[in-house]
KOLZA-599505 format. One record per residue (C-alpha): x, y, z. Coordinates in steps of 0.2 Angstrom, whole numbers, plus 2048, in hexadecimal, padded with zeros to 3 digits. Example, Ala and Ser with C-alpha at 12.3 -4.5 7.8 and 13.67 -1.06 7.14 Angstrom:
residues 2
[[83E,7EA,827]]
[[844,7FB,824]]
This chain:
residues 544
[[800,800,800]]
[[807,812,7FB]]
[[809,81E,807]]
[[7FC,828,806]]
[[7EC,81F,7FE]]
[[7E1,828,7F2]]
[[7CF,826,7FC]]
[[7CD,823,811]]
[[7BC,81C,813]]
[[7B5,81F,825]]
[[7A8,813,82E]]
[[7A0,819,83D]]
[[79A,80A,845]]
[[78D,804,853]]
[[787,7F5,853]]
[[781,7F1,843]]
[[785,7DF,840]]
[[782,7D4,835]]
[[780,7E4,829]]
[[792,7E9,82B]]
[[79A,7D8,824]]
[[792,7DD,815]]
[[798,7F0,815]]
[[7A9,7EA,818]]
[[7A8,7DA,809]]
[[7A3,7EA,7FE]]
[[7B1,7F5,804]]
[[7BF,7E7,803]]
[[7B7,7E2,7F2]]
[[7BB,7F5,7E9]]
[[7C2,7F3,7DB]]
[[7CD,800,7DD]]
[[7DA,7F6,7E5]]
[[7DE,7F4,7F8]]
[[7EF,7FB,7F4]]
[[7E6,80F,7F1]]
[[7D9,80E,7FF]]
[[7D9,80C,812]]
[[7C9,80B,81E]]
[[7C9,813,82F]]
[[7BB,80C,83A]]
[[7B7,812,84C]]
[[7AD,806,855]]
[[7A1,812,860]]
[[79F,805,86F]]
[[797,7F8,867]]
[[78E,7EB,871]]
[[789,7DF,861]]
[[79B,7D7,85D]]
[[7A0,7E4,84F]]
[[7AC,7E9,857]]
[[7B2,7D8,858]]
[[7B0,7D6,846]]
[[7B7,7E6,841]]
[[7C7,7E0,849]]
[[7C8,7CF,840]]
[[7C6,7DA,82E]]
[[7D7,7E5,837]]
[[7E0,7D4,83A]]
[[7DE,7CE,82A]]
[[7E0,7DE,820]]
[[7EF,7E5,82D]]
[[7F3,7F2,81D]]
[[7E2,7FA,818]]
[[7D6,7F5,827]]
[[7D8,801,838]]
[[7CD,801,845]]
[[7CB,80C,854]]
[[7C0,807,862]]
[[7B8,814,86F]]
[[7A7,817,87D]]
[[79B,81B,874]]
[[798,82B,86F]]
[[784,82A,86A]]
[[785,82F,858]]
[[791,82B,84A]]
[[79B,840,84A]]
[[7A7,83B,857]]
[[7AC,82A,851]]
[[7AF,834,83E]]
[[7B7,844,845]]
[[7C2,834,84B]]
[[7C5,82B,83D]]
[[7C7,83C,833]]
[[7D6,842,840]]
[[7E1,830,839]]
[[7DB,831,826]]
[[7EB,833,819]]
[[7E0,830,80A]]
[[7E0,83F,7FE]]
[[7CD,83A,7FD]]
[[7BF,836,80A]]
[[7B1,82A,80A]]
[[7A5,829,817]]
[[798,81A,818]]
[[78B,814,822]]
[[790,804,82C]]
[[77F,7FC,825]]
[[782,802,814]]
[[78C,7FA,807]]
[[795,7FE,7F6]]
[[795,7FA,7E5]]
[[7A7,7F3,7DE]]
[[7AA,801,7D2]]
[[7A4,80E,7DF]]
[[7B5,816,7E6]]
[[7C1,814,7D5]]
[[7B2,81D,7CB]]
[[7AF,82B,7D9]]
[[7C4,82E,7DA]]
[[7C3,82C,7C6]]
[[7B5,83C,7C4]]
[[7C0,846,7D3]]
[[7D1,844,7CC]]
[[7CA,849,7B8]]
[[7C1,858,7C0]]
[[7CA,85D,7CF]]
[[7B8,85A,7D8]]
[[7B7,85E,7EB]]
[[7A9,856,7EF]]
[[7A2,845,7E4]]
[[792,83F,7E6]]
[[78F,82B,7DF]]
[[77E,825,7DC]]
[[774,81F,7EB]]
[[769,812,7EA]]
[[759,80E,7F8]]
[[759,7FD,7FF]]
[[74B,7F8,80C]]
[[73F,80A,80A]]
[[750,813,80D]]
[[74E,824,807]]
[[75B,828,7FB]]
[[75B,83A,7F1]]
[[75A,839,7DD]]
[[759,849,7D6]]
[[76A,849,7D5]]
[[772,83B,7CE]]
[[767,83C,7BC]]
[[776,83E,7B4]]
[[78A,83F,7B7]]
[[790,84E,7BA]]
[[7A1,854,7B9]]
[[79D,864,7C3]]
[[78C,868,7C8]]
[[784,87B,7D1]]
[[77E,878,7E2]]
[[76D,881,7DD]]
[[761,877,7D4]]
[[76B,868,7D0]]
[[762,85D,7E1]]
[[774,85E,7E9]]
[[76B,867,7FA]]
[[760,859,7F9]]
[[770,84C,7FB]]
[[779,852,80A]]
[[77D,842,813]]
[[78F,840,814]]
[[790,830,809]]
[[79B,838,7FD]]
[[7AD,838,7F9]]
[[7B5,848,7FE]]
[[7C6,851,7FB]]
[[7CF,84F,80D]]
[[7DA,860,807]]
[[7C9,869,809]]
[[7C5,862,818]]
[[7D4,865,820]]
[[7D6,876,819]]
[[7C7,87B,81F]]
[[7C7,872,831]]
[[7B7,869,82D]]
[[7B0,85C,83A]]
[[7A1,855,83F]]
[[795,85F,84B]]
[[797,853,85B]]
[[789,85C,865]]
[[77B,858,857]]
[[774,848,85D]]
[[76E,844,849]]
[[771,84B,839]]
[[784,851,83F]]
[[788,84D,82A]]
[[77D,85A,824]]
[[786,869,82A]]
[[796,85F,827]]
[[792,85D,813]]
[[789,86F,813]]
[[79A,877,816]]
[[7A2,86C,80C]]
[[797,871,7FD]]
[[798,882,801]]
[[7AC,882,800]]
[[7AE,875,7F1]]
[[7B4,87D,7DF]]
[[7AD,86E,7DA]]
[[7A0,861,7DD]]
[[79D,852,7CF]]
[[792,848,7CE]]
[[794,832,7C9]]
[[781,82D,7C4]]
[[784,820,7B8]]
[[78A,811,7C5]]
[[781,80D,7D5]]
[[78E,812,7E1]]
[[786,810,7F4]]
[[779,806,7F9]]
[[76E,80F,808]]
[[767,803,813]]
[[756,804,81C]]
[[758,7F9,82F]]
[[748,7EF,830]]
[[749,7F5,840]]
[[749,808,83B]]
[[75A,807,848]]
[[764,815,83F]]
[[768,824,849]]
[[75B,831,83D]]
[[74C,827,83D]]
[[74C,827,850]]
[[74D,83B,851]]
[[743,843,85D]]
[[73F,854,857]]
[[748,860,863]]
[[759,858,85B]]
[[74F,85A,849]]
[[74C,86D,84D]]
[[75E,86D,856]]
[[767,867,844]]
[[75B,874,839]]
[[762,883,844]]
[[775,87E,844]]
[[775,87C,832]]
[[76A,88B,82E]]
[[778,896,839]]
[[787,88E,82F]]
[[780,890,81D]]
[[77E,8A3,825]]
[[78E,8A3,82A]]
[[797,89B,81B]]
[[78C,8A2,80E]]
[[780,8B0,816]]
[[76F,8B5,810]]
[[76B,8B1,7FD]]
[[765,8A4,7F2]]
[[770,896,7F9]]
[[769,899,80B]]
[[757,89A,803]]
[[759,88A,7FB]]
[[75F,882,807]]
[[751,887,814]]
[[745,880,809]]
[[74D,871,807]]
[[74B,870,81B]]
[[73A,874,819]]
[[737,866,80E]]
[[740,858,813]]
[[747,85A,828]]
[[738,865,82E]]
[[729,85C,824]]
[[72F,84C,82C]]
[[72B,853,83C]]
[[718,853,839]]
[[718,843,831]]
[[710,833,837]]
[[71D,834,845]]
[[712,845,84D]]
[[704,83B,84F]]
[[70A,82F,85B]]
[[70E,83B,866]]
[[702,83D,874]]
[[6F9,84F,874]]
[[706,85A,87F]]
[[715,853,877]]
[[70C,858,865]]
[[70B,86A,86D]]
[[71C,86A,870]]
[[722,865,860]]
[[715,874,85B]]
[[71C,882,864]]
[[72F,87C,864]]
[[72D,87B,84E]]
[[722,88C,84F]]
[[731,894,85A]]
[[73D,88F,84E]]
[[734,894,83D]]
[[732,8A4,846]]
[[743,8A6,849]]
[[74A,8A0,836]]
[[73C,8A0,82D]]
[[731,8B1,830]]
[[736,8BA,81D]]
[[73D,8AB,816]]
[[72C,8A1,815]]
[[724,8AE,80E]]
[[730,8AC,7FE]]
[[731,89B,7FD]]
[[721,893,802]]
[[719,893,7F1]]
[[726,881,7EF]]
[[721,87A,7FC]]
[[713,86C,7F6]]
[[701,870,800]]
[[701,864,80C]]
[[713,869,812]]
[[70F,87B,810]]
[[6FE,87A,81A]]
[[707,86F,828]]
[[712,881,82D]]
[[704,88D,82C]]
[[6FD,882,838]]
[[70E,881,843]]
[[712,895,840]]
[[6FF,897,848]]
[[702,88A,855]]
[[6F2,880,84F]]
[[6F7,870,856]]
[[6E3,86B,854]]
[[6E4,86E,83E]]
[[6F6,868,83D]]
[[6F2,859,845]]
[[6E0,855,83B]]
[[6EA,85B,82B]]
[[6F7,84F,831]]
[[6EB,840,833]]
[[6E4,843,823]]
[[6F3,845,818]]
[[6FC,834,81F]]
[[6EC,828,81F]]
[[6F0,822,80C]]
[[6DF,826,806]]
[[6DC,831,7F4]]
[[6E3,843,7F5]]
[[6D5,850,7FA]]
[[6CB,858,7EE]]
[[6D0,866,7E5]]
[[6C6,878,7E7]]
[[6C4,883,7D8]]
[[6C2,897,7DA]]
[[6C4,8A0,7CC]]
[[6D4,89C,7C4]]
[[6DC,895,7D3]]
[[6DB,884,7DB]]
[[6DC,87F,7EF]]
[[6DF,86E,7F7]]
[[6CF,86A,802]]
[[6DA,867,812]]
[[6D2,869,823]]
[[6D4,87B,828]]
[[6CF,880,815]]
[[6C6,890,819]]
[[6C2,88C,829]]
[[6B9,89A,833]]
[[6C3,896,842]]
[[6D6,891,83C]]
[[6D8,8A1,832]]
[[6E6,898,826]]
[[6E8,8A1,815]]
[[6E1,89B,804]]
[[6F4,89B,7FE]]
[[6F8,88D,80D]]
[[6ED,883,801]]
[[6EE,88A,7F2]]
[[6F5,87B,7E2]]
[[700,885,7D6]]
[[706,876,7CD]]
[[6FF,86B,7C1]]
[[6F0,85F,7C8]]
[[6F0,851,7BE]]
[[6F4,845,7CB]]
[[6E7,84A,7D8]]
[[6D8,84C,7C8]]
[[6DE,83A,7BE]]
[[6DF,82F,7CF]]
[[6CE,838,7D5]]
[[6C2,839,7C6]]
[[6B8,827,7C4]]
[[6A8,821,7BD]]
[[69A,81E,7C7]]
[[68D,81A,7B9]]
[[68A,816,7AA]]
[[678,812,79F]]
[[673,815,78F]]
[[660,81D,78C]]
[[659,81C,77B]]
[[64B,82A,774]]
[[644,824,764]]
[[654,823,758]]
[[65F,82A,762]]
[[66A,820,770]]
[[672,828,780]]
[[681,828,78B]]
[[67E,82D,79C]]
[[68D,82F,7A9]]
[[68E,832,7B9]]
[[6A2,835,7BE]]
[[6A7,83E,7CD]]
[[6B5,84A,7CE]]
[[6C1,84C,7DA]]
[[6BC,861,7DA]]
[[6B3,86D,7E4]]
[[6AE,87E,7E0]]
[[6AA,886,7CE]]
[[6AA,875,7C3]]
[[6A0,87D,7B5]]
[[6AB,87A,7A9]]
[[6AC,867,7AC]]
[[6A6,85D,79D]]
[[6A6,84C,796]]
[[6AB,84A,784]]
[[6AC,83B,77A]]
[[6BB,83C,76F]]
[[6C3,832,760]]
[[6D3,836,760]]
[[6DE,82B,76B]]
[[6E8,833,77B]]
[[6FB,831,779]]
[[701,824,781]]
[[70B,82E,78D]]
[[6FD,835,796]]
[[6F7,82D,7A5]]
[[6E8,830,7B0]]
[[6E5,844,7A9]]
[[6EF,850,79E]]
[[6EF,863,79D]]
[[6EA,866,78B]]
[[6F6,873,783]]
[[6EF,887,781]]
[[6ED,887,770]]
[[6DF,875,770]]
[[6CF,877,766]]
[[6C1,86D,76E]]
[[6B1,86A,766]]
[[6A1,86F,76F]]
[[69D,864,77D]]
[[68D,85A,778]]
[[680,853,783]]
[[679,85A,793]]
[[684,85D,7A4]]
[[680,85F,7B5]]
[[68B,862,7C4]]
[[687,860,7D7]]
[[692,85E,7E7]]
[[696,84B,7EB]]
[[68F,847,7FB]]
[[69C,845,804]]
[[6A1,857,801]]
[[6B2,853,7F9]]
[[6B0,854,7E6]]
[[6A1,856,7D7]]
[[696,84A,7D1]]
[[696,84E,7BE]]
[[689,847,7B2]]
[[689,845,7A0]]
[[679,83F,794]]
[[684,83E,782]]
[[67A,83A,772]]
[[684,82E,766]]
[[685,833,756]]
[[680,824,74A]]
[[694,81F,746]]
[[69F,811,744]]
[[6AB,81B,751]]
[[6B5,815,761]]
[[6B2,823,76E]]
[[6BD,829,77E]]
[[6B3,82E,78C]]
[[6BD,83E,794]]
[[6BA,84B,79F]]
[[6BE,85D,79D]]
[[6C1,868,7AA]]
[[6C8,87A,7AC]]
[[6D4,87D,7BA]]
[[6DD,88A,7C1]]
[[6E0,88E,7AE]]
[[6E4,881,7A7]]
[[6D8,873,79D]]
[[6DB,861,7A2]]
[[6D4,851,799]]
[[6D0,844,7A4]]
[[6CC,832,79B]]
[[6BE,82A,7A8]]
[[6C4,81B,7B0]]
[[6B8,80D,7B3]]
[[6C0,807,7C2]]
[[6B8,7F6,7C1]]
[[6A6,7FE,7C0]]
[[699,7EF,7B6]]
[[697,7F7,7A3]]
[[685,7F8,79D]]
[[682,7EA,791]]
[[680,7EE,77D]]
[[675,7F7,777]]
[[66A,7F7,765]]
[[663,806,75F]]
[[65D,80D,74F]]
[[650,805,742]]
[[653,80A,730]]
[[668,808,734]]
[[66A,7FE,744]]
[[678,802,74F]]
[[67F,7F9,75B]]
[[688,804,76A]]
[[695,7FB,778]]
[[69E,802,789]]
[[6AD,7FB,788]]
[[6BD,7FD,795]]
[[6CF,7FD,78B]]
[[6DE,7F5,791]]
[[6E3,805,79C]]
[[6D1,806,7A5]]
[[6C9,812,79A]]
[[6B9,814,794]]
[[6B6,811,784]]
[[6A6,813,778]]
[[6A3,80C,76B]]
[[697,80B,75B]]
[[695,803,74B]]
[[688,7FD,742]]
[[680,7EC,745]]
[[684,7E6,733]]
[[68F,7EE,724]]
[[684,7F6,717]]
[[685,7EA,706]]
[[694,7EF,6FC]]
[[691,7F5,6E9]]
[[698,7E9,6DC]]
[[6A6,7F7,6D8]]
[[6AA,7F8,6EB]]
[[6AB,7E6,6EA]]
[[6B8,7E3,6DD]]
[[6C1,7F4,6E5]]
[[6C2,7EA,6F5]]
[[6CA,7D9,6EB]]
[[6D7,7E3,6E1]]
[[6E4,7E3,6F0]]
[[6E2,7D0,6F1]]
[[6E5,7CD,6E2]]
[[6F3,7D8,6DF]]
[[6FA,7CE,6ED]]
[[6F7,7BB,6E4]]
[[6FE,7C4,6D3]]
[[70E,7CA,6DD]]
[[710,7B9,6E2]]
């Protein structure tokens, strides 16, 4: 082994066997060679036997394994500041003792910094066991990304390989007093000093892994040390950075991500005085970081999140925690609210008399094809037949509140592209024809959407006929194939004497509802048509 390896990697262990036999077969397994890498772990008092099994991986790899053995500390910072004061590597890699690597992992990331002189280099994370994992970031390889808009604030673990030169230079360790999270603020200022930070998307680098026990440190937080870590990074990026785009950023990535798991399913099993407490300690703290700032960034933060700190800034522990109930049950989204040109989620507290939230708290200013596609269905459908002419009537409900007068059903010939899903916005310049038939539109009973009906005369056609709904919302037309959802079809139907048609509800391969109509027998061809229809077969038998 040279004298100074090209990459440390530091594991920060307590108790985590089995999993660390198959960190540490991954690490020994790089294919970067033993001979340009050495692995510093500290065991943090383990009680399990890893760190009897971390000595066994020193004693028969004396020149690339290392192991320090200490009390434990409580959290993984002291055992890497550790490991970090004995790293000769002119990289460092810091990995999860319940994590493991891909082979190619290390000699790809040292491959991207050396070519690009990178700082920082993130490789591909991959989620194993419901481990949450960020994506945004590794769509492509990178060799130099901005920290702004490229998902890199949404990547802040330390699992990365970083240049020990910056580190050093810049005396950066691991916050000892946060009791979880100490990597974000130690990535964070790492970002904030790097020239450069690359990206390797294009191999699966580390392996994230999920305990089934939900044992690992974060998924234990309480939220005092949540709100503990969001204040201590918030007053280092101001230090580092100050005020300004990167500060806003990365308060809305807190927002998002660390402070919206606060009021997750995790707040409702807190009893009722601990929930208050959680309240005011979160309301204090957005007071104190968040007053202006929330104001600028509120508008991207998704509804339910957004509603969820109206409710904490007003200390409405009552509405949060009904909103909170509602929002993690697993049942269809709430209905949509239409004013005007502006749409609301019907989340409780919705122009409530007594919560006094604002419209905006609720206010959708994306698109809503997900919320309309998974909520419109079919309720009915019959035919009814008046003299010569045959019916359609629909019944569909609608997942939409408040001025639907614009919601028709249409039933078109042309097919929908097969990229669209459950709904589509319909680009500006679209010409629809007239809406035929007769619509009415009255409140479901349960208060959460429309029940829209449609009677459609069929014009006397061979013709197979889409049923769709059109809808106008906050400025924008959608188009909305009904679903069937496993709803009985009416049988065929016969109508007309002198042409006879025959007329068929049919549900395609995709759950749509499909009309369709066609005579009950081909009119007699003409003896011109006749040979006409021949010629190609026996063009064929001539060719032959």
């Amino acid at each position: 082994m040279s004298d100074r390896p090209d990459v440390t990697v530091v594991v920060a262990v307590y108790n985590t066997m089995p999993a660390l036999m198959e960190c540490f077969d991954s690490l020994l397994g790089q294919s970067i060679g033993l001979d340009r890498m050495e692995i510093i772990a500290v065991d943090d008092g383990s009680t399990d036997g890893s760190g009897a099994q971390l000595d066994q991986y020193a004693a028969l790899h004396p020149g690339t394994v290392k192991v320090l053995h200490q009390a434990n500390s409580g959290g993984p910072a002291g055992p890497s500041n550790r490991a970090l004061d004995q790293a000769s590597g002119r990289y460092v890699f810091f990995t999860g003792s319940d994590d493991y690597m891909g082979r190619e992992a290390l000699e790809r990331m040292v491959a991207m910094a050396d070519r690009n002189e990178s700082d920082v280099v993130l490789g591909k994370m991959v989620a194993v066991g419901d481990r949450s994992v960020p994506r945004a970031v590794f769509r492509s390889s990178k060799d130099k990304i901005e920290l702004i808009g490229s998902g890199a604030l949404y990547a802040i673990s330390n699992t990365k390989l970083y240049r020990r030169d910056l580190i050093e230079r810049h005396g950066m360790r691991f916050s000892e007093n946060l009791p979880v999270s100490s990597d974000m603020p130690f990535t964070l200022e790492a970002y904030v000093h790097a020239s450069t930070v690359s990206v390797v998307a294009d191999y699966d680098c580390y392996y994230a892994v999920r305990r089934p026990d939900d044992s690992n440190i974060t998924y234990r937080a309480k939220f005092e040390e949540r709100l503990q870590v969001c204040r201590h990074v918030l007053d280092l990026l101001d230090r580092l950075a100050g005020p300004g785009e990167l500060y806003d950023e990365f308060a809305l990535r807190l927002l998002k991500v660390d402070l919206a798991w606060i009021f997750g399913e995790n707040f409702l099993s807190m009893d009722p005085t601990r929930r208050e407490e959680c309240v005011r300690a979160a309301g204090a703290f957005l007071d104190d970081y968040y007053k202006d700032l929330f104001e600028r960034v509120q508008d991207r933060v998704p509804v339910p999140e957004r509603v969820r700190f109206h409710c904490v800034f007003r200390r409405d522990t009552r509405t949060l925690t009904e909103l909170v109930r509602v929002d993690t049950a697993g049942g269809p989204l709430p209905a949509t609210f239409l004013d005007g040109d502006r749409a609301y989620a019907l989340y409780p507290g919705f122009r409530a008399e007594t919560d006094g939230l604002p419209d905006r708290a609720f206010q959708l200013l994306g698109p809503v094809t997900g919320r309309l596609g998974a909520g419109t269905r079919l309720l009915a459908a019959a035919w009814e037949q008046q003299g010569q002419n045959l019916f359609i009537n629909l019944t569909v409900r609608l997942p939409l509140g408040g001025d639907t007068d614009s919601a028709v059903v249409r039933l078109r010939s042309r097919a929908l592209p097969k990229s669209v899903g459950n709904s589509r916005i319909l680009p500006k310049d679209t010409e629809l024809p007239p809406a035929t038939g007769e619509f009415t539109r009255r409140p479901a009973p349960d208060g959460a959407g429309t029940v829209l009906t449609a009677r459609i005369p069929l014009p006397p056609v061979k013709a197979k006929l889409g049923a769709r709904v059109y809808v106008d919302v906050a400025g924008s037309t959608y188009e909305i194939p009904v679903r069937t959802r496993g709803l009985p079809m009416p049988l065929a139907r016969r109508w007309g004497d002198a042409v006879p048609y025959r007329a068929s509800a049919n549900v395609n391969p995709k759950g749509r509802l499909v009309i369709s109509t066609a005579p009950l027998w081909e009119p007699a061809l003409s003896l011109g048509a006749r040979v006409r229809s021949l010629l190609p077969r026996l063009k064929r038998k001539v060719t032959r």
